[in-house]
KEVEX-265800 format. One record per atom (N, C-alpha, C): residue in three letters; z, x, y. Coordinates in pm, whole numbers, plus 50000, padded with zeros to 5 digits. Layout:
BEGIN
+------+-------+-------+-------+
| rest |    c3 |    c1 |    c2 |
+------+-------+-------+-------+
|  ALA |     Z |     X |     Y |
...
+------+-------+-------+-------+
END
This chain:
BEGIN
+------+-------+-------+-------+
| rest |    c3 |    c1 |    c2 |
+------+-------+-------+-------+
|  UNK | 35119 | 49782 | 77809 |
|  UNK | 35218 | 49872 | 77862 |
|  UNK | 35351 | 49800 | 77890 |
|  UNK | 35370 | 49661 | 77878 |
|  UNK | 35488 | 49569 | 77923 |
|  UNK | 35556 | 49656 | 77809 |
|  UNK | 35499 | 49671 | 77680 |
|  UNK | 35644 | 49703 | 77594 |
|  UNK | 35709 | 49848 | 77601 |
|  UNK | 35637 | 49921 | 77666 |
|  UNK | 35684 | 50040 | 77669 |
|  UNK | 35860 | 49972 | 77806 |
|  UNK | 35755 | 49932 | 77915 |
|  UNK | 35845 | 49892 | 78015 |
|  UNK | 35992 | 49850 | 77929 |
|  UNK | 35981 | 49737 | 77888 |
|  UNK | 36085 | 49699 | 77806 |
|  UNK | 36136 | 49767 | 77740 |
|  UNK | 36129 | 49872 | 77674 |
|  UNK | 36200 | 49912 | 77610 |
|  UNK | 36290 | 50079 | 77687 |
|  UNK | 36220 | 50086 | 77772 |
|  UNK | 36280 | 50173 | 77877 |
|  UNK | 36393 | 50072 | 77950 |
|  UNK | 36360 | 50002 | 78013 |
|  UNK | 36461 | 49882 | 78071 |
|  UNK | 36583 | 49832 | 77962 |
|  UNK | 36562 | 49860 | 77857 |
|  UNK | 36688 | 49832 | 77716 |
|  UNK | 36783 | 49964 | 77703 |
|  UNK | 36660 | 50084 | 77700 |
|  UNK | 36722 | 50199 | 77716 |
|  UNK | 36825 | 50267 | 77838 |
|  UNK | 36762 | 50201 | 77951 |
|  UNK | 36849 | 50232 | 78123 |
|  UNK | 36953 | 50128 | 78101 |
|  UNK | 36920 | 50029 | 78038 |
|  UNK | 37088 | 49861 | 78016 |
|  UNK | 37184 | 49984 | 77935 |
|  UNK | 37129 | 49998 | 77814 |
|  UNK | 37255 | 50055 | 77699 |
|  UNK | 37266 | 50183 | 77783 |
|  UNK | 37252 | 50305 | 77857 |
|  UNK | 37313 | 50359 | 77887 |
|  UNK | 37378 | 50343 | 77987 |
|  UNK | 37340 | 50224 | 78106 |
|  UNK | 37416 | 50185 | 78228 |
|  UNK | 37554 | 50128 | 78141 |
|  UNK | 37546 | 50074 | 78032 |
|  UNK | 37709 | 50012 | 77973 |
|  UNK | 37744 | 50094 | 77908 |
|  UNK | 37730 | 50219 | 77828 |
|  UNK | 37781 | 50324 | 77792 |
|  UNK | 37809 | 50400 | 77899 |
|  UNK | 37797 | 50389 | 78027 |
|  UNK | 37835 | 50475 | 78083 |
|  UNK | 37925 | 50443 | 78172 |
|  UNK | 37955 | 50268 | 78149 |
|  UNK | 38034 | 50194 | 78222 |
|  UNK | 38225 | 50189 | 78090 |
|  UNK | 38137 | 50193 | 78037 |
|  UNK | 38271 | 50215 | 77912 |
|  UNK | 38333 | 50311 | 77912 |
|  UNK | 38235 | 50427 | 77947 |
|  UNK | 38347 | 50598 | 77946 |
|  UNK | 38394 | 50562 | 78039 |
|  UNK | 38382 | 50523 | 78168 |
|  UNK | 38474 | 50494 | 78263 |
|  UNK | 38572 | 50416 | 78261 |
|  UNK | 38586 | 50336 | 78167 |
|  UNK | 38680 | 50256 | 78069 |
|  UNK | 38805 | 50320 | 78030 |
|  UNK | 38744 | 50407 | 77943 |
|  UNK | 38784 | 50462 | 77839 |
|  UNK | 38892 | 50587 | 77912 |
|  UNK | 38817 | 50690 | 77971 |
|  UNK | 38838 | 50761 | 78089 |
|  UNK | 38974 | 50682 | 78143 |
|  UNK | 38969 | 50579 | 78208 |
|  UNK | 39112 | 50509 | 78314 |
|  UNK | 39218 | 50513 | 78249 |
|  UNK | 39162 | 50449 | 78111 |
|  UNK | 39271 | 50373 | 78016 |
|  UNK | 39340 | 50533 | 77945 |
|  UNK | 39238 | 50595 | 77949 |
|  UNK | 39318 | 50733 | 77830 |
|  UNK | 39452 | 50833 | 78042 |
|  UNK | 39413 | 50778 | 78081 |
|  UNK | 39471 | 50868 | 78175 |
|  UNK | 39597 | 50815 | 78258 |
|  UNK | 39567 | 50624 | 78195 |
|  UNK | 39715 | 50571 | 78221 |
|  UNK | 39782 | 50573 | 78128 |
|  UNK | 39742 | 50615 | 77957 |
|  UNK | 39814 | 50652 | 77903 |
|  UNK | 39896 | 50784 | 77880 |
|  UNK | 39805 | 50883 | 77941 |
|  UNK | 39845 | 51054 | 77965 |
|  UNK | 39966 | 51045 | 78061 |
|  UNK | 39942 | 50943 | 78173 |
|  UNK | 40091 | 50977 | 78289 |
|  UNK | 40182 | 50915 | 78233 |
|  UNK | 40164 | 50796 | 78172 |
|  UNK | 40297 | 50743 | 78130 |
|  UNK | 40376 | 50834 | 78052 |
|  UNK | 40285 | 50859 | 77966 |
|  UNK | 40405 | 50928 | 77865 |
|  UNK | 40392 | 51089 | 77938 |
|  UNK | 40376 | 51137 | 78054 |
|  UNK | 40407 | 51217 | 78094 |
|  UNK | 40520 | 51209 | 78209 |
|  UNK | 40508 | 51058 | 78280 |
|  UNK | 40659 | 51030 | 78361 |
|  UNK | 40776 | 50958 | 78264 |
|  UNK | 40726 | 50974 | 78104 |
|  UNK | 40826 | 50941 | 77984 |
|  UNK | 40912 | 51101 | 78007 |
|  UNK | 40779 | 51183 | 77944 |
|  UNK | 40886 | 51300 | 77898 |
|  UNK | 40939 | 51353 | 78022 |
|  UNK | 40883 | 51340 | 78119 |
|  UNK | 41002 | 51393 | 78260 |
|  UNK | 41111 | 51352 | 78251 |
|  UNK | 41145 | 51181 | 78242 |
|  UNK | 41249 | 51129 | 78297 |
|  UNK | 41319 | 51158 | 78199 |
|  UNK | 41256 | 51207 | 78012 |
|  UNK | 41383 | 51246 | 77918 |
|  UNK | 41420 | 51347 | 77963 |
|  UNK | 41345 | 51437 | 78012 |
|  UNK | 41400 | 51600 | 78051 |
|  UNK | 41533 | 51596 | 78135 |
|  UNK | 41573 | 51491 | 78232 |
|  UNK | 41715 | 51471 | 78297 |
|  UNK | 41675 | 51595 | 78422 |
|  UNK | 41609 | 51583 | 78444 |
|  UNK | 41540 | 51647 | 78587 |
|  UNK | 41605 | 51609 | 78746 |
|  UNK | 41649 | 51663 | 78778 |
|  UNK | 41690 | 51597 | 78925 |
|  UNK | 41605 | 51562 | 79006 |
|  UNK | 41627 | 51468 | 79127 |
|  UNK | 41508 | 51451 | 79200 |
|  UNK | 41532 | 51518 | 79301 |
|  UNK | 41385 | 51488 | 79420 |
|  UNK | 41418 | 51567 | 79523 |
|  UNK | 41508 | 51526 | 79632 |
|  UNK | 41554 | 51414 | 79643 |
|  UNK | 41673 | 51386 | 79733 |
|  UNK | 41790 | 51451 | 79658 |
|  UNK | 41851 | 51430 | 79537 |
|  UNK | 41920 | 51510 | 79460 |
|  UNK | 41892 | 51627 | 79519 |
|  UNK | 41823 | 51697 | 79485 |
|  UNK | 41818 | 51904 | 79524 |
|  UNK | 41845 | 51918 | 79670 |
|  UNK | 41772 | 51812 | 79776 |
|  UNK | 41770 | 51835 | 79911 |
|  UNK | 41903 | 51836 | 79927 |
|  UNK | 42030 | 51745 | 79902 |
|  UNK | 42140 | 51703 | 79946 |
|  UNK | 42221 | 51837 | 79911 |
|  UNK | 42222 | 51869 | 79748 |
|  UNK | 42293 | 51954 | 79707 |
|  UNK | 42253 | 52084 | 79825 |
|  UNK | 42143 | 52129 | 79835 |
|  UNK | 42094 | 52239 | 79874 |
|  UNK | 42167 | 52210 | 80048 |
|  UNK | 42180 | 52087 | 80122 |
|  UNK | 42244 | 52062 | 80239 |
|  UNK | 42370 | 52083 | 80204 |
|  UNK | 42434 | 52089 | 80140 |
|  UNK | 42550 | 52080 | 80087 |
|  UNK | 42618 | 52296 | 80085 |
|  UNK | 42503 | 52286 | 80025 |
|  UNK | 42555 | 52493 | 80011 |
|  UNK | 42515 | 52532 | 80105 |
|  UNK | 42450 | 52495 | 80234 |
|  UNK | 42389 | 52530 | 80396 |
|  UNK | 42522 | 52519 | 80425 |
|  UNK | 42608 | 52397 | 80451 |
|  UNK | 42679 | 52366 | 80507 |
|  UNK | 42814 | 52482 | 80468 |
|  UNK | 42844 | 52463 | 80345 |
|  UNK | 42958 | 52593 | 80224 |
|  UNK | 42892 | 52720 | 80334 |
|  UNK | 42798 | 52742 | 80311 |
|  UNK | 42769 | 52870 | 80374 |
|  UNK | 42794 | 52897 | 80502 |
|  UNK | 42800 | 52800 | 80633 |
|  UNK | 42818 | 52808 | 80707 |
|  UNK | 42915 | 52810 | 80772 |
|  UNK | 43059 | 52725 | 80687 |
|  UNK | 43197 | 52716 | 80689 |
|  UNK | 43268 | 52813 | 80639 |
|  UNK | 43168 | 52915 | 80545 |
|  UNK | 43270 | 53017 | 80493 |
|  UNK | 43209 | 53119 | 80648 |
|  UNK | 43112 | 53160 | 80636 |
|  UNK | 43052 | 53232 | 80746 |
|  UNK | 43179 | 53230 | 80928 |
|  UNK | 43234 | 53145 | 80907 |
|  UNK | 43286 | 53116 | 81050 |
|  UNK | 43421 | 53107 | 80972 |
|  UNK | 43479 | 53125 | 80854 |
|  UNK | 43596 | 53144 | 80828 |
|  UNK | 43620 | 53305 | 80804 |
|  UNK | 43533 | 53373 | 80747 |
|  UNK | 43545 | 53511 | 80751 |
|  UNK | 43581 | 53549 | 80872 |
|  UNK | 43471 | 53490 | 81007 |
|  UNK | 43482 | 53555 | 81111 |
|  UNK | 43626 | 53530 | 81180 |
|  UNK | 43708 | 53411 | 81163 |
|  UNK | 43791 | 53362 | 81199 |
|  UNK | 43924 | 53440 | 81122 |
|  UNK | 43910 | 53503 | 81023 |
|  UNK | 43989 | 53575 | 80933 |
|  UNK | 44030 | 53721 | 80964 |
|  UNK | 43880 | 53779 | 81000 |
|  UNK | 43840 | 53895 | 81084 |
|  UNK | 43917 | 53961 | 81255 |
|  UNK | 43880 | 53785 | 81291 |
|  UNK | 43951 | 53794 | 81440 |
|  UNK | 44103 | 53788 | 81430 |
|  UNK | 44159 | 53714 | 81313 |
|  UNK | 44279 | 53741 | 81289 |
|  UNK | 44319 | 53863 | 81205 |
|  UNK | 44275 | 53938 | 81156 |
|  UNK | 44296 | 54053 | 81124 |
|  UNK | 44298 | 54194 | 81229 |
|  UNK | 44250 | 54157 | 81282 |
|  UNK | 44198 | 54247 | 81385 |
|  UNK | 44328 | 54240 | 81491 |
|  UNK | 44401 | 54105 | 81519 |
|  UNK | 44522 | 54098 | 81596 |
|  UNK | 44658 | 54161 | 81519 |
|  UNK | 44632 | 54194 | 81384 |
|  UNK | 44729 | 54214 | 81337 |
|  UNK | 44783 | 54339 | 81361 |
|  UNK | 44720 | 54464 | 81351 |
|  UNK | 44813 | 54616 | 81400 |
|  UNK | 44806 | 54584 | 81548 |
|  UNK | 44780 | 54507 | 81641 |
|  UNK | 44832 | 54508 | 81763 |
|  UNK | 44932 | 54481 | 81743 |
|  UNK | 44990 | 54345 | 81692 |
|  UNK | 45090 | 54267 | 81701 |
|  UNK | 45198 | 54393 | 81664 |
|  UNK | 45212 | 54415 | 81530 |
|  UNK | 45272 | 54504 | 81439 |
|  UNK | 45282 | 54624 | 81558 |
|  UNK | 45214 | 54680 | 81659 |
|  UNK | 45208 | 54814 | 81713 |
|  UNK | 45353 | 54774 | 81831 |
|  UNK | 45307 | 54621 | 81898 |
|  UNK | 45423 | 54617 | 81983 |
|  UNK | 45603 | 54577 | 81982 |
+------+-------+-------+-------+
END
């Protein structure tokens, strides 16, 4: 019965290293998938997110300066047929 043993014990080796290789294989195919997936991003000319955050702080701010210039436009409009009345 030793040879049966043995040859089960050859059979559990070759699939313990076939199964150590897909995991190989597996790493290596998935550092090749991101690379050339943070390739074609960076060709795409994509902004980043400090880029978008700033801009997007940027039209908060536009928005908020026009917002208080209307009103400031308003309050001066609003003095105007007084003025004109006296």
């Amino acid at each position: 019965m030793q040879g049966g043993n043995k040859i089960l014990d050859d059979f559990a080796r070759m699939m313990t290293d076939a199964a150590g290789m897909a995991q190989g294989v597996k790493r290596e195919a998935e550092g090749v998938f991101k690379s050339q997936f943070e390739r074609m991003i960076r060709d795409m000319d994509l902004v980043t997110r400090e880029e978008f955050e700033a801009v997007r702080d940027m039209a908060v701010k536009a928005r908020e300066e026009n917002d208080a210039l209307s009103a400031r436009l308003e309050a001066l409009e609003a003095r105007l047929p007084q003025a004109a009345g006296e």
